[in-house]
C-alpha positions in Angstrom: 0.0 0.0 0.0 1.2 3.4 -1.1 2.3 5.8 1.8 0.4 8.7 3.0 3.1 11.1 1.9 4.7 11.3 -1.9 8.7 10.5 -2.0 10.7 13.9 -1.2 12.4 14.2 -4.9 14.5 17.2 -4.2 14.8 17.4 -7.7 11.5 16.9 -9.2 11.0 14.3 -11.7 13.4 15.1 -14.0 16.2 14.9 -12.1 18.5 12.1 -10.8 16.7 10.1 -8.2 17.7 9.9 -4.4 17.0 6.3 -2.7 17.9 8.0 0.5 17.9 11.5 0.9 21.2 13.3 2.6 21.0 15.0 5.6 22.9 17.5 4.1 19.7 18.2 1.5 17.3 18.9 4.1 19.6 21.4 5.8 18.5 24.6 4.1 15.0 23.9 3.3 15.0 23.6 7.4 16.3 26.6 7.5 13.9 28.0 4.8 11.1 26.9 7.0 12.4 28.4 10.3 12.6 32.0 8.4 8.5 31.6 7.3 8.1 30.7 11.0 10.0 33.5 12.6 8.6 36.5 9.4 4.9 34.7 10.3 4.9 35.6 14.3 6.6 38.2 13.8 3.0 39.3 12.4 1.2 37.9 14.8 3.6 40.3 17.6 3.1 42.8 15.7 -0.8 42.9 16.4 -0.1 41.8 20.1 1.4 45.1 20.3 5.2 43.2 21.1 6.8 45.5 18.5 10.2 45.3 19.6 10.4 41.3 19.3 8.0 41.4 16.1 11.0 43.6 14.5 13.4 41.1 15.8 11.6 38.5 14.1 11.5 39.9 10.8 14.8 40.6 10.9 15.7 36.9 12.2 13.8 35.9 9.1 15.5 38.3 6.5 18.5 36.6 7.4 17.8 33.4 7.5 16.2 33.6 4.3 19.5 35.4 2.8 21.8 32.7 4.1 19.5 29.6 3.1 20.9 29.5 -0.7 24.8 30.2 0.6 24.3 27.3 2.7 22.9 25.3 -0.3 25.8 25.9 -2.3 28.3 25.2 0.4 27.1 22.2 1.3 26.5 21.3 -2.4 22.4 20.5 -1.2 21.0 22.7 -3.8 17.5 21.5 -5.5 14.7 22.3 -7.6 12.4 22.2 -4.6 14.7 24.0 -2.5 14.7 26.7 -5.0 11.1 27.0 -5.3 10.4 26.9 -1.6 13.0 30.2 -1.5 11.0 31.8 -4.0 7.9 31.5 -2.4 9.3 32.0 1.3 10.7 35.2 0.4 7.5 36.9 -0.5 6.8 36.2 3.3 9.8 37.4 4.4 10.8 40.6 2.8 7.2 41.7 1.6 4.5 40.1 3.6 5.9 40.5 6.9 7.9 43.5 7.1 5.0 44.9 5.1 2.3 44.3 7.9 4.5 44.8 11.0 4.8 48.5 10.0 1.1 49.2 9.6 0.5 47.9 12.5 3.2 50.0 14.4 2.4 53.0 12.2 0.5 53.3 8.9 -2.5 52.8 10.7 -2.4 56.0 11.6 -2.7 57.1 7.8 -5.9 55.4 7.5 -6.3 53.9 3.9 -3.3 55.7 2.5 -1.1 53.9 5.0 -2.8 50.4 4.1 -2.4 51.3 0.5 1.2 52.1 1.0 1.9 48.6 2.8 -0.1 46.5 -0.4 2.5 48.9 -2.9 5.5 47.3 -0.9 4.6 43.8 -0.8 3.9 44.0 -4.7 7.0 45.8 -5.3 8.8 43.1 -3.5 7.2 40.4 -5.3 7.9 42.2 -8.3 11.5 42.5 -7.5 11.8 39.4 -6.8 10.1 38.1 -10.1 13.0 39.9 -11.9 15.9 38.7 -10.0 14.7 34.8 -11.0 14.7 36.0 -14.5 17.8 38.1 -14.9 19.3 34.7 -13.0 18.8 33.2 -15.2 20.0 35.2 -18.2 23.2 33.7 -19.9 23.8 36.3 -22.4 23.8 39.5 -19.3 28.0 40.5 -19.7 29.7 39.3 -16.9 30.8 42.1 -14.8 27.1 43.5 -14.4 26.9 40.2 -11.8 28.3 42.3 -9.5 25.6 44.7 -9.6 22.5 44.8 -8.5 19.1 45.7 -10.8 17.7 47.9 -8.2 17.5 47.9 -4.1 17.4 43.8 -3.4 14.9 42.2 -1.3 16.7 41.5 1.8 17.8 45.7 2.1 14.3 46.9 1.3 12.8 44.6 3.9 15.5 46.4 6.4 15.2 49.6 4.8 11.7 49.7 5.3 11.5 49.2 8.4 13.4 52.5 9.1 10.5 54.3 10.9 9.8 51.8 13.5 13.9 52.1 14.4 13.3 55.9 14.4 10.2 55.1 16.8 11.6 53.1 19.2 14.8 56.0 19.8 12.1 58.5 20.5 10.4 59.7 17.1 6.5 60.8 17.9 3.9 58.5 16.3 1.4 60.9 15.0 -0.6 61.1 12.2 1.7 63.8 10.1 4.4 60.9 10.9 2.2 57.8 9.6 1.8 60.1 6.2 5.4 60.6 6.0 6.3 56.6 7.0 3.5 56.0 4.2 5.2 57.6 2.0 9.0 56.1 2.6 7.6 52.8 2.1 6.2 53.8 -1.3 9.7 55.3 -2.2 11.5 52.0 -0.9 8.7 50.2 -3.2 10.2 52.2 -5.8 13.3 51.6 -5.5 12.7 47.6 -5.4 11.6 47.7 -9.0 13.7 50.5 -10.5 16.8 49.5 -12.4 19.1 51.7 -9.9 22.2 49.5 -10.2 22.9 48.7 -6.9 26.7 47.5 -5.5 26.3 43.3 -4.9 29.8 42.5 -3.4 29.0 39.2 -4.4 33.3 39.2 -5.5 34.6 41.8 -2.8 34.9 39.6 -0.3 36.3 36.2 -1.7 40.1 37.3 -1.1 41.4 39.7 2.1 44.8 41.3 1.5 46.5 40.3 4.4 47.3 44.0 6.1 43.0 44.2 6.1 42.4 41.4 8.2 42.9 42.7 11.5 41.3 46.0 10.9 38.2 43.8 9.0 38.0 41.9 12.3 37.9 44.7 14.8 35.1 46.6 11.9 33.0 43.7 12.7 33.4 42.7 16.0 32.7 46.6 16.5 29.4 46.8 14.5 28.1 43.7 16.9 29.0 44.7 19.9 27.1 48.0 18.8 24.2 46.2 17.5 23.5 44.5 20.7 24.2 47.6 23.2 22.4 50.5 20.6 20.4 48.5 18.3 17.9 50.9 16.9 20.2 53.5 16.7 22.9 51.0 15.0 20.2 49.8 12.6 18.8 53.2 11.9 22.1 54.4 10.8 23.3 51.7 8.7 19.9 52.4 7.1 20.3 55.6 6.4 23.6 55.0 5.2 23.0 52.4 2.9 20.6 55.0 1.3 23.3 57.2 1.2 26.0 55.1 -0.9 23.2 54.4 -3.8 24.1 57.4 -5.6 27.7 56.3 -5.4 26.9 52.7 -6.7 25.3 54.3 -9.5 28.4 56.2 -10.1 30.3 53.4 -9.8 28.2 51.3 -12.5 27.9 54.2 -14.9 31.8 54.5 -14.9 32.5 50.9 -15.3 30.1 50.8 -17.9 31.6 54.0 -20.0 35.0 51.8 -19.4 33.6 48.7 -20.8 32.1 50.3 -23.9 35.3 52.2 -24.7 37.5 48.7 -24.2 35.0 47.2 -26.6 35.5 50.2 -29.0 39.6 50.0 -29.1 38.9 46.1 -29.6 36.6 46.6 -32.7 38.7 49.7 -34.2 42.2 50.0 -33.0 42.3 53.7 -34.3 39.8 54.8 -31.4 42.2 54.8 -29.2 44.5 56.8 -31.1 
């Protein structure tokens, strides 16, 4: 008699067939799971009023969802239904969730504007995300645009977003002129999710250290922890506002390498440009 749940195929039915799955396959889609968990009650702390720990949640689950695929990669478990269980948990995670824990700390206060604010992120996000799957998978995009960005990613705009509650909880007044102005941020991070603002990846900048970096690299991070857990909300609320600060210097960055590219591409097709 068959059993009462199908065969995990972690790689649907086209791909090579497991007799027994590896522990090592179940590893991320674990931690997949554990992010939908921890963006979900964060939603649900978010109506009980627990704002501080709802934030924390969403946060927990922003970065467990980011490190899910890494972890698939390193431990060589990657899968077709690994992949599509990402896709759909990261709606949750950096739409859905930080979406919904902001009206209910804030946009509230805006009345419909605020809720129509909130449904203009989520669908942004779910937009973005829609277009990072595709430009994935795009073979003929040149090489070095990898390390860019097409517009803010996910994971930032989930933590972006979330910049009024950080300004909240450091003493900003929650009043209605401030829900209107909250409601509109989140429309402008919505934006920026689906614009093609090229955004700096550092997918590459960290695969080799030179060596007189590594002790000031160390100290930079043990620094920004220690930080974090003695001034959170004022940590987070600066590296926000900072990461919003270095966009126009990605873009200057991208437009540069991109005039440099085209003129290398020039010299190579007629010599006597460069002349």
């Amino acid at each position: 008699m068959a059993g009462f749940f199908h065969k995990f195929e972690p790689h649907g039915r086209g791909g090579p067939r497991i007799q027994d799955v590896p522990l090592r396959m179940l590893i991320p889609n674990l931690i997949t799971v554990l992010a939908i968990c921890a963006g979900l009650s964060g939603i649900r702390l978010a109506f009980e009023h627990r704002f501080e720990v709802a934030v924390a949640m969403v946060l927990v689950a922003a970065f467990l969802d980011g490190i899910d695929g890494r972890i698939a990669r390193r431990l060589k478990a990657q899968s077709k239904f690994g992949a599509q269980m990402d896709s759909l948990a990261d709606i949750v995670n950096f739409g859905v969730a930080p979406a919904l824990v902001l009206y209910a700390y804030l946009l509230d206060r805006a009345g419909s504007f605020g809720w129509i604010a909130a449904l203009l992120f989520v669908i942004a996000a779910a937009l973005r995300l829609a277009r990072f799957n595709v430009l994935d998978e795009d073979t003929d995009r040149p090489a070095w645009q990898a390390d860019y960005f097409v517009g803010v990613p996910a994971p930032a705009g989930a933590v972006l977003v979330l910049l009024p509650i950080y300004l909240g909880f450091i003493g900003l007044p929650l009043t209605v002129s401030t829900a209107f102005a909250g409601s509109l941020f989140t429309v402008v991070i919505g934006l920026l999710l689906v614009s093609r603002l090229p955004v700096y990846s550092g997918k590459t900048a960290g695969k080799r250290i030179p060596r007189d970096q590594v002790l000031p690299l160390i100290l930079g991070v043990v620094l920004y922890v220690l930080l974090l857990s003695a001034y959170t909300w004022q940590t987070l609320t600066a590296s926000a506002i900072l990461y919003l600060l270095l966009l126009p210097l990605s873009f200057r960055a991208y437009a540069r390498r991109a005039r440099s590219v085209e003129q290398q591409a020039a010299v190579a097709t007629d010599p006597s440009v460069s002349d």
